[in-house]
Steps between C-alpha positions, in 0.01 A plus 500: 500500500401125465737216479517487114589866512784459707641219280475722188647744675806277605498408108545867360780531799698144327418664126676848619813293617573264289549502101574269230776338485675686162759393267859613572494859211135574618721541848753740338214677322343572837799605725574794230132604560556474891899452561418516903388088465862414339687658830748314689444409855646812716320715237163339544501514857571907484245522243247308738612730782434815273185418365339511827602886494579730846375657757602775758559391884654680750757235661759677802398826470537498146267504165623182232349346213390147531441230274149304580681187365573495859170554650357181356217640251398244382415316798358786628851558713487156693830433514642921470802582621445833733761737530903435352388680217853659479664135500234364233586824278855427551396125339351629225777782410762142544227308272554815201848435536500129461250499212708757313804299565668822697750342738290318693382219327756313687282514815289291712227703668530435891182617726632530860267598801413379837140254546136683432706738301311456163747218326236236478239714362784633240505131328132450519450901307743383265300189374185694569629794215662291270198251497276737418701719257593177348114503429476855339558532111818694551621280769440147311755245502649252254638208468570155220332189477614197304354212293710266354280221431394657204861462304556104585247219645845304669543807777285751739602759663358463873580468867434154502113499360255300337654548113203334324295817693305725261676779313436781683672297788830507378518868500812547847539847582901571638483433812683844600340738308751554198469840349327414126814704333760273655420284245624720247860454370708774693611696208138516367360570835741802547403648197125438605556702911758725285173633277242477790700713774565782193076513533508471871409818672684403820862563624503130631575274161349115496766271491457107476833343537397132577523208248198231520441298845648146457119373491453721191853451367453120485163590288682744278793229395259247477278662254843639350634182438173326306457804276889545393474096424226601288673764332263771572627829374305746769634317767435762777094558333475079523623505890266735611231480292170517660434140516859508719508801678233704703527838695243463769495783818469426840407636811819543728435356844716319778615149269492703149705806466532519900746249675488566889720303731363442845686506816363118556618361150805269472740321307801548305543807391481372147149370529376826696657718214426343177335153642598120437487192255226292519655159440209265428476728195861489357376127439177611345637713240780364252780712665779308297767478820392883546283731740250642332346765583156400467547304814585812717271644755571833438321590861773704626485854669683612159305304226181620657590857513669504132408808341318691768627468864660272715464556894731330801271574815684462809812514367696408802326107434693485218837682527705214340275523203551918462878444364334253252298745352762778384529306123160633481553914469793413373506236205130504514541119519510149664538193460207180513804273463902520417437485159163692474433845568223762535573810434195762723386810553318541776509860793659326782372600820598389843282581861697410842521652858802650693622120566674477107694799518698326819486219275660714229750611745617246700874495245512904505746526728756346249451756273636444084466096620110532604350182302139696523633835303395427148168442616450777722611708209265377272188559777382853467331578840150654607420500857120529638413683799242499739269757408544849670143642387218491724258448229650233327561317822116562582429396159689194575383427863136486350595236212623290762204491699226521230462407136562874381734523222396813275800690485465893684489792273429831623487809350623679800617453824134532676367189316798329604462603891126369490613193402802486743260565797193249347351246737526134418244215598650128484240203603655262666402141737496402817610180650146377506407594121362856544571758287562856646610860312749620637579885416799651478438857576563800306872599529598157663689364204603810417666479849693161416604617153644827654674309743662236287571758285695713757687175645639547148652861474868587550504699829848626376449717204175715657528837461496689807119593651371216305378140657476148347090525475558869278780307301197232433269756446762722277551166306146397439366836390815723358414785732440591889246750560623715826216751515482729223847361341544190260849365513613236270737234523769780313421761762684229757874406600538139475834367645612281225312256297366249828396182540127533442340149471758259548380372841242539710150320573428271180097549419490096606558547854239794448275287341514233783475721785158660350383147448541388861331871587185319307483207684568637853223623746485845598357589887208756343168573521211713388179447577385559133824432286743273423794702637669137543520456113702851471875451479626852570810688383648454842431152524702424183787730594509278854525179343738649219723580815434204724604253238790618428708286787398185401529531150780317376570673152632834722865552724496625827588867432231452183249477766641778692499736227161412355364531872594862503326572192163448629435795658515729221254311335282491746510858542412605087205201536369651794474872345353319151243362717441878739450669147268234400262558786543909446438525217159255541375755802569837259363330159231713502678771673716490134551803353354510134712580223285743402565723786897398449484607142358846554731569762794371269335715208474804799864465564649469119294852425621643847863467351486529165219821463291256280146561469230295688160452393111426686261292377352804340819527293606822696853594545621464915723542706719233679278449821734531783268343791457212298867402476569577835223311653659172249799569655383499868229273552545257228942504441518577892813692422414841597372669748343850540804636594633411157283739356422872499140518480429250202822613336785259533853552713837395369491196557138418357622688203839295486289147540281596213764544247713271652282218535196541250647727188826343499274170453286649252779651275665131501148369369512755264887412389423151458192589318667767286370369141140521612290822566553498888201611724507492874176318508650233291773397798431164630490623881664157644839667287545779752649292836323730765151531310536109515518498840223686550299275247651147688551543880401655857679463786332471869537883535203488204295186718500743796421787358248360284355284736494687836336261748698180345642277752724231390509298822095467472619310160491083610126594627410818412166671703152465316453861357827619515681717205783215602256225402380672169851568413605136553184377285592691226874422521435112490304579222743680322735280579307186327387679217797697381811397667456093422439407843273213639274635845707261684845645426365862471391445873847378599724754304284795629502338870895491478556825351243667771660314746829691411348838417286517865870505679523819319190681494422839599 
């Protein structure tokens, strides 16, 4: 597109956000069309959240629904919170509550959680969402706008402006986003939500409670008072007539509909609420020996966030101001000035470390006389966690060192894994203004997000025969896969409910230790590649562990523990890394699933005296030599002693129905409404098919590869079958398995090195 283009484009964006201002019953016309744009604030933020619809993750083991509020859509999940999807479900069950007035309506929503927990990105989602729904036609937002100049020349209604300015100039919007039927008499106005919520498919009624803002209120009387002196009969039709009163939307954001108080601001805790007088202009305007309200900032935390959301980040900043802020579920009011109040109504929301619960209770110890206990009452409580699945935490790992942001979806666990075990390249420069890519090698920040992960993991409640990297593993997928048998997070004994995520290695001190990896220099050398730019899955692991005693944000027996952990780790990386270089030497040893499905076929007629048929479409037998050579050369469970001639001993017969039938008749059950066929069964369903289909072990290298040497594998003799099977590996390697040459030639050296220990 050319310039021009661009600009028309940004002009169809401004045309599809912004409407007309409309008069005050064109407003009440359109909210019985659409009642969703009349809700108050703690309903419009769960309608925001529920718009974005769910999705199904697997978090701990377990499968829950999601809401992509959280993932950031529609900033193409820039700032998503990963993982706590149980504690942001728990929000939005607390949100139903408070919309539908159930109890709760009382509280102040408190977000508790350690650093690099997810808190931050939590406020920035929330303006993110509500921005953009504010922008949709079902998420639109209103608000009033006055003109008084229009009733009298002596008086304008203004925050101190120019009041010989054109027309359309003295049009002032309230300056906290007063809900257009607030300016309804109450009676009326309850009749008005009364017949709306009867047409309201929704168990959560609108309510609108407030009275006019004092801005708006001193616009009302005003207008009040000249038309009563006039004697006008349709007094409420003269007030906000159309040349008065204007219902314009606007698009929530951080200042309009969201207030957010920063750790860094300051004041009284009357300006950071509601905000202050602005003195110069009490002698502007003809105040009369009053404040008016025209000469209020309104720039507080609260007057911004009136009728949306109102955050407190950092909470522990501004304790002293968090008993000051209980009027607010409460009354649904404060006060600009002793004799001037506001009433609000706005989804309070507070964000704070550990440090303000001491802060909270510092007085518990004197029980019924605790000075804190109203307020702790009021704050309903979510804590955030570290996250406990490995690919979240590689999901996370990689936004921190790249501009990635896309949120992972999978539709099973294998798309998941190849993302988990992905490569990443980072370009960074030297002290004298090079640049260089550095590569992190496939697996190696798989290997730091395992290992934060398992400095995370209650030790205490682990079932017996199971370590912290299966709990990770049990967590991140919902299943372990011990040969032929799938075992779920139900099939296991967990001692009580743990203390999964609430300390461990934060993904900053992650984050920093890869970043030094990419500036240091590593002591290697090829002739031909740049093994020096490869950061392997060891080499993070090392620095993982070696930083751990000088960093300050862990205790002495933190260290400890978190030292012990590594092993483990290390272990599971190294086998991810053996299987990767196995399974490049057999690719083309693979066996076809062809040749799997006829022996599957073979074995489902063997036992159930079905009828087979040849290409000539005659009826055969179940050939016996076929399944028995599938079971000993290419399953390598059987040998010839298993069998009598071709026909199959107990045990051969046991495995068959054991392992392959019982399979198939599950595929069948869970397929029961279709008309089942054996050549219908996706193969991968039936565990030890699978493994025949996805792995080797070095029993399969040696006997496929007889005169294979693994310590001729750094420089392998010209015309060996060990330097054609290291070509072709390498290859593999690079063109299936993600690797560059350059790591491909240092995973398979370390691996050989290993396996030549160990060789026949």
């Amino acid at each position: 597109m050319r310039g021009n283009d661009y600009v028309r484009e940004a002009d169809r964006a401004l045309e599809e956000t912004y409407e007309e201002p409309m008069s005050l019953g064109t407003y009440v016309d359109r909210i019985f069309a659409n009642p969703t744009i009349a809700s108050h604030a703690s309903k419009y933020l769960l309608e925001a959240i529920e718009a974005a619809g769910t999705r199904t993750v697997v978090e701990e083991g377990e499968e829950k629904q999601r809401y992509r509020f959280f993932d950031d859509p529609h900033n193409d999940g820039e700032h998503a919170i990963l993982g706590n999807t149980e504690v942001l479900n728990s929000f939005v069950d607390d949100l139903r509550s408070i919309a539908a007035g159930r109890a709760k309506d009382e509280k102040i929503v408190w977000f508790e959680g350690p650093t690099a927990t997810g808190k931050s990105e939590l406020k920035r989602c929330l303006v993110n969402g509500l921005r953009e729904y504010s922008k949709t036609p079902e998420g639109r937002r209103y608000t009033v706008e006055w003109n008084v100049t229009t009733a009298a020349d002596s008086r304008g209604l203004s925050y101190g402006g120019d009041p010989t300015a054109g027309d359309e100039e003295h049009w002032y919007e309230s300056p906290v986003q007063a809900h257009p039927l607030s300016v309804f008499p109450e009676a009326v106005r309850e009749e008005l939500l009364a017949e709306l919520n009867g047409r309201l498919e929704d168990h959560v009624p609108i309510h609108v409670d407030s009275q006019l803002d004092p801005f708006s209120r001193e616009a009302y009387e005003y207008l009040e008072e000249r038309y009563r002196r006039k004697g006008e009969e349709s007094l409420f039709s003269a007030i906000t007539d159309e040349n008065h009163l204007r219902v314009k939307n606007y698009v929530v954001d951080v200042g309009q509909g969201v207030g957010v108080l920063h750790s860094e601001d300051d004041g009284p805790p009357k300006e950071r609420l509601v905000g202050s007088w602005m003195h110069g202009m009490l002698q502007e305007l003809d105040s009369r020996g009053r404040k008016n309200p025209q000469a209020f900032s309104y720039d507080g935390v609260i007057s911004q966030g009136n009728g949306v959301l109102t955050v407190v980040e950092d909470a522990a900043q501004h304790a002293d101001l968090l008993q000051k802020l209980l009027n607010v579920p409460d009354e649904q009011s404060v006060k600009l000035d002793k004799g001037i109040g506001m009433d609000v109504d706005t989804q309070m929301v507070i964000i704070s470390n550990p440090d303000l619960e001491a802060q909270l209770n510092q007085h518990a110890d004197r029980n019924g006389m605790d000075p804190l206990k109203a307020l702790k009452r009021r704050l309903d409580k979510h804590q955030f966690g570290y996250l406990t699945n490995l690919s979240l935490e590689t999901e996370l790992i990689r936004r921190e060192l790249t501009n990635e942001t896309s949120i992972w979806e999978a539709d099973d666990y294998d798309e998941l894994e190849a993302k988990i075990r992905k490569p990443v390249s980072v370009t960074v420069r030297d002290s004298e203004g090079e640049t260089t890519t550095r590569e992190f090698a496939p697996h190696a920040i798989e290997a730091a997000a395992l290992y934060a992960v398992v400095t995370r993991l209650d030790e205490e409640n682990l079932p017996a025969g199971l370590d912290l990297v299966e709990k990770a593993l049990l967590f991140d997928r919902g299943y372990l896969q011990e040969g032929d048998t799938r075992r779920t997070k139900e099939d296991f004994e967990f001692n009580g409910d743990g203390h999964d995520g609430e300390h461990g290695v934060p993904v900053t001190y992650t984050r920093d230790r890869l970043a030094e990896l990419l500036q240091a220099d590593r002591d290697r050398h090829h002739a031909e590649l740049p093994v020096e730019d490869v950061i392997m899955p060891r080499d993070v692991l090392n620095a993982m562990a070696d930083g751990l005693a000088e960093a300050p944000v862990f205790s002495t027996g933190e260290r400890s523990e978190f030292e012990n952990r590594i092993v483990p780790v290390k272990n599971y990386i190294y086998d991810q890394q053996e299987s990767d270089i196995i399974e490049a030497i057999m690719h083309d040893k693979r066996v076809d699933e062809e040749t799997v499905a006829e022996y599957v076929e073979h074995v489902y007629a063997w036992e159930t005296d079905q009828p087979l048929y040849n290409d000539r479409g005659e009826e055969v037998e179940p050939d016996a030599l076929k399944m028995k050579l599938f079971e000993v050369e290419h399953l390598g469970r059987f040998s010839e002693e298993a069998y009598q001639g071709n026909q199959p001993r107990e045990s051969v017969v046991q495995f068959r129905r054991e392992k392959v039938i019982t399979a198939l008749n599950r595929h069948a059950w869970d397929h029961r409404d279709e008309d089942f066929a054996v050549e219908d069964v996706d193969l991968t369903a039936i565990p030890v098919i699978n493994s025949v289909l996805e792995s080797h072990d070095w029993d399969d290298v040696e006997r496929t590869f007889e005169d294979f040497d693994p310590r001729q594998w750094d420089d392998p003799p010209s015309g060996t079958e060990t330097e054609a099977v290291k070509d072709r590996t390498i290859e593999t390697m690079v063109d299936r398995f993600g690797y560059s040459e350059a790591s491909a030639e240092l995973t398979s050296r370390h691996i050989m090195g290993q396996v030549s220990y160990r060789w026949n």
